[in-house]
C-alpha positions in Angstrom: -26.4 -17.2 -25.1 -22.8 -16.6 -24.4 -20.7 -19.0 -22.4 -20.4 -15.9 -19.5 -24.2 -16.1 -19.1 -24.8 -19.7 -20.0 -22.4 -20.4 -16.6 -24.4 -17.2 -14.3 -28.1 -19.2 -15.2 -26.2 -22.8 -14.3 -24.4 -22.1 -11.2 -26.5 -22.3 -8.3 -27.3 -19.3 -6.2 -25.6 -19.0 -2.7 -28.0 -19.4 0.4 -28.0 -16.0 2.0 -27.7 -15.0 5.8 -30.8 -15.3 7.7 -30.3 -11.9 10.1 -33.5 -12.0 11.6 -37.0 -14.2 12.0 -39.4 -13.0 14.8 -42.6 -13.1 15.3 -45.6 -15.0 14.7 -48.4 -15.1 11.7 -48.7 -14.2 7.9 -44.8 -13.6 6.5 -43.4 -10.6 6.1 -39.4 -11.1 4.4 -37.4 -7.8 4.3 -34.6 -7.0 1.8 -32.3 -4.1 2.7 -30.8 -1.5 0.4 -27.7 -1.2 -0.8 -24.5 -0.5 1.6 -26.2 -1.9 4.4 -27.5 -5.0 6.2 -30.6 -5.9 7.8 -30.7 -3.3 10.7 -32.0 -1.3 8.2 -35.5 -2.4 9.4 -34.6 -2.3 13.4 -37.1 0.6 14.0 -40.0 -1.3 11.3 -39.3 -5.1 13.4 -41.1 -4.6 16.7 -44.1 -2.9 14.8 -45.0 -6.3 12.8 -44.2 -9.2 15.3 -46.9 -9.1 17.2 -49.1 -9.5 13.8 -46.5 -11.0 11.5 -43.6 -13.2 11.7 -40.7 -11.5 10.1 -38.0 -12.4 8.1 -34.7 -10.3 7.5 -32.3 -11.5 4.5 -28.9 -9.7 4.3 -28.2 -9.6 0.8 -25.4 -10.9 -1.7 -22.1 -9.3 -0.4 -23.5 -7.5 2.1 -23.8 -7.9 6.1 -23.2 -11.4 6.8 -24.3 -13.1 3.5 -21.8 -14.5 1.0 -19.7 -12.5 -1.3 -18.9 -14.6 -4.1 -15.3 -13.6 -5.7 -17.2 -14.3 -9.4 -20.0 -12.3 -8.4 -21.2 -9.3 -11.0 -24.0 -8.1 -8.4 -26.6 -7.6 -11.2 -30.4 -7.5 -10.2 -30.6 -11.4 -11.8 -28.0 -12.4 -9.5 -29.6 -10.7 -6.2 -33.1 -12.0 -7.1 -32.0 -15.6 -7.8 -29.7 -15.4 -4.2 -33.0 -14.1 -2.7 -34.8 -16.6 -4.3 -32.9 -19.7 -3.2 -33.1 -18.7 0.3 -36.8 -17.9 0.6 -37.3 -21.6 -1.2 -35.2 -22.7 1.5 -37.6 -21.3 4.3 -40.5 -23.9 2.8 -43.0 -21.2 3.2 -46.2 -23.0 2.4 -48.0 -19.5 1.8 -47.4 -16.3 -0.3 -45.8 -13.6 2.2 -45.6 -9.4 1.9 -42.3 -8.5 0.6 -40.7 -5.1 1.7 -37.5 -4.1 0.0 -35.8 -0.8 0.9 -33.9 1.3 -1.2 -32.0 -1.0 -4.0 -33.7 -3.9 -1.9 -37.0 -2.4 -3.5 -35.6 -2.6 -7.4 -34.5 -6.6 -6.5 -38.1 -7.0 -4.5 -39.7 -5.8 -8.0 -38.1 -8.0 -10.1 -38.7 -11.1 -7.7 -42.3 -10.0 -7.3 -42.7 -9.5 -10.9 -40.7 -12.9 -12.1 -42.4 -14.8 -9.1 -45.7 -13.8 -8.8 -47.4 -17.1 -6.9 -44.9 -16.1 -4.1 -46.0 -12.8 -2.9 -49.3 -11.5 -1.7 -47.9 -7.8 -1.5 -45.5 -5.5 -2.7 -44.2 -2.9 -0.2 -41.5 -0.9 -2.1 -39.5 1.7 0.5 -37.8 4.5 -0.7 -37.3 3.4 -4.4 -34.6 4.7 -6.3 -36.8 4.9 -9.6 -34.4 5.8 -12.3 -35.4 6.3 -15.9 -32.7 7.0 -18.5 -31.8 10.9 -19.2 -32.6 10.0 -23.0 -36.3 9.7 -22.3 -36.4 12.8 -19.7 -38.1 15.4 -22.1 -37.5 18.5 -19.4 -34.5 19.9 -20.4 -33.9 20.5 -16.0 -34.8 17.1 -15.2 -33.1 15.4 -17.7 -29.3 17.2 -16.6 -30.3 16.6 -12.7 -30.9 12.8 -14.0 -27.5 13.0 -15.5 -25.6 14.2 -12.6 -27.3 11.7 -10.2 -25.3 9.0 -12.7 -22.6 11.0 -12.9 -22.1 11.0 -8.8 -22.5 6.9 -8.8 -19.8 6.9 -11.6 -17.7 9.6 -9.4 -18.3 7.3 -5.8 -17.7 3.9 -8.0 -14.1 5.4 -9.1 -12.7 7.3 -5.7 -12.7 4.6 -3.3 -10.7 6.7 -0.8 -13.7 9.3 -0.8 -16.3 7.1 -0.8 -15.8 4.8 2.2 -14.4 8.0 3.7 -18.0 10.1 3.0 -19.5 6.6 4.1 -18.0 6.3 7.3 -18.7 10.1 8.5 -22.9 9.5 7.2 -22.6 6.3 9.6 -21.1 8.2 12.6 -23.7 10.8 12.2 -27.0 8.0 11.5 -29.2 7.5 14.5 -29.6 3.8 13.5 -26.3 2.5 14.1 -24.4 0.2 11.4 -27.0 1.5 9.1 -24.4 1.8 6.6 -21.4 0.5 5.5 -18.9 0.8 2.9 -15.9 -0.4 3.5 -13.1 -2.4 2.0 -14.6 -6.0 3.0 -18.2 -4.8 1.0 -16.5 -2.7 -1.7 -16.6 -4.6 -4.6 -20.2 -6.0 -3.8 -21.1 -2.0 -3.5 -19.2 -0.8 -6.9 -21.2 -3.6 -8.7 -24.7 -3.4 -7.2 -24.5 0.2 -7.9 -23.5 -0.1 -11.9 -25.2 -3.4 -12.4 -28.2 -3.3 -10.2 -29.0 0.6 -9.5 -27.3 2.4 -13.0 -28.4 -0.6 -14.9 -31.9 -0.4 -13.8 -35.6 -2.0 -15.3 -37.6 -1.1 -12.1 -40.8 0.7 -13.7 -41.2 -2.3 -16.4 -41.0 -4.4 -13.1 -43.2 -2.9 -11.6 -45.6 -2.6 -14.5 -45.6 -6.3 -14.7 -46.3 -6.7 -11.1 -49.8 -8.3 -10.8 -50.4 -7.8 -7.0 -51.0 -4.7 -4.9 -47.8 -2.8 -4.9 -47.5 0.4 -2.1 -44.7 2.7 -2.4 -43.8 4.6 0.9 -41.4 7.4 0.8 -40.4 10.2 2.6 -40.6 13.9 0.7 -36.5 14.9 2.2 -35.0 11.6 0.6 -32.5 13.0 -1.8 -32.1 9.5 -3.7 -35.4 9.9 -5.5 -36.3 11.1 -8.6 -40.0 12.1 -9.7 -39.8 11.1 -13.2 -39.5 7.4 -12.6 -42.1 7.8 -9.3 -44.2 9.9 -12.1 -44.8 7.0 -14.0 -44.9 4.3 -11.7 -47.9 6.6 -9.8 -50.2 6.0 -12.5 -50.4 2.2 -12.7 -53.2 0.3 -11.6 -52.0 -1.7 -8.6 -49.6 1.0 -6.9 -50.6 2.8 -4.0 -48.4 5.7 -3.0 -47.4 7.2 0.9 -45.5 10.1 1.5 -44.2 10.6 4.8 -43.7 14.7 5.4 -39.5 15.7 6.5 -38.5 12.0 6.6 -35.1 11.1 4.3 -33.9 7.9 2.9 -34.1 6.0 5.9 -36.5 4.4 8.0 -36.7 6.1 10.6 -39.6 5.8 13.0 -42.5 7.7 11.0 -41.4 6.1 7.8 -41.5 2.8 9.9 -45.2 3.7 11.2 -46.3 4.3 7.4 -44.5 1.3 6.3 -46.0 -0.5 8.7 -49.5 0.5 7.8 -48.8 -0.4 4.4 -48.0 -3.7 4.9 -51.4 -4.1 6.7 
């Protein structure tokens, strides 16, 4: 172990903001995606709280959580900051845990390093890469490529990117939805390369013990079948697809998601 990583497992992992906890009866915690905050549930909320109580974490670097200057935003450090501020809730029973988006790829790894915590696995339009080495279709395997090749193209023009950002936001029916900006840059460059490029999610989810439902909608241009492909087949996962809904959770998304979760 190098002295870089010997000092990332030793530190201790920042306490992250608390947005929201409504609600009353079996736990439900919610981890956004990736440019965003915690609003990103606001339609999914007041379908649950009459049934659950609900817990919103904003997570590292993102809405009103901590944004360490060291941070390298990987999926280790997300899951560890999500992990020290679920211990810090004393929850004295295992809870559903909803991740949207790249809050799905940091939900799998926490469900799959953690498995006494959760009871359920509720993954929301995962980004489900697989690398274009292991994409036998000649098609899939360049439209895998180009995917990556966008991230690399938003991670390097900063101008375009909180530009493009800031139009998407104007024009998203749930407002503050998104956010790239120069206060979350550097958490959004990182999470991107480290936690989104740099990716494990279908060995994750592979090792993921309890019931795992994916709920996606069939317009979100983020997704890619191969990795859905072979995430589909295992065991525990349980698959909803929501007809002309996109990448976010909008309200029929939210009604399926909600389901789900019950």
């Amino acid at each position: 172990m190098g002295v870089r990583e010997w000092l990332n497992k030793s530190r201790r992992a920042p306490i992250l903001h608390i947005a929201g906890d409504e609600g009353e009866g079996p736990v439900v915690i919610l981890i956004h995606g990736i440019a965003s905050s915690s609003v990103t549930f606001s339609e999914l909320v007041p379908r649950l709280t009459g049934r659950h109580r609900c817990i919103s974490i904003d997570l590292l670097g993102f809405g009103e959580s901590p944004a360490p200057l060291d941070a390298r935003y990987t999926i280790e450090e997300h899951v560890e900051a999500v992990r020290a501020t679920i211990k810090s809730l004393r929850l004295k029973a295992p809870f559903v845990l909803v991740g949207h988006s790249m809050g799905s790829l940091i939900s799998a790894r926490y469900a799959a390093r953690y498995p006494g915590k959760v009871s359920k696995l509720v993954l929301v339009s995962p980004p489900i890469y697989v690398a274009p080495t292991e994409i036998g279709d000649p098609l899939r395997r360049a439209a895998m490529s180009a995917y990556l090749r966008a991230y690399e193209y938003l991670r390097g023009n900063k101008g375009f990117t909180t530009r493009s950002a800031a139009f998407l936001a104007r024009l998203s029916p749930i407002k503050n939805v998104l956010e790239v900006s120069e206060r979350n840059w550097n958490a959004f460059v990182l999470s991107l390369q480290n936690s989104i490029e740099s990716q494990t999610a279908v060995s994750d989810i592979a090792s993921v013990r309890v019931p795992v439902q994916i709920v996606y909608g069939t317009f979100d241009p983020f997704l890619m079948s191969e990795g859905l492909r072979i995430v589909e087949q295992l065991r525990q996962v349980t698959v909803t697809r929501v007809d002309a809904n996109d990448h976010l959770v909008r309200k029929r998304l939210a009604k399926a998601v909600a389901k789900a979760i019950d």
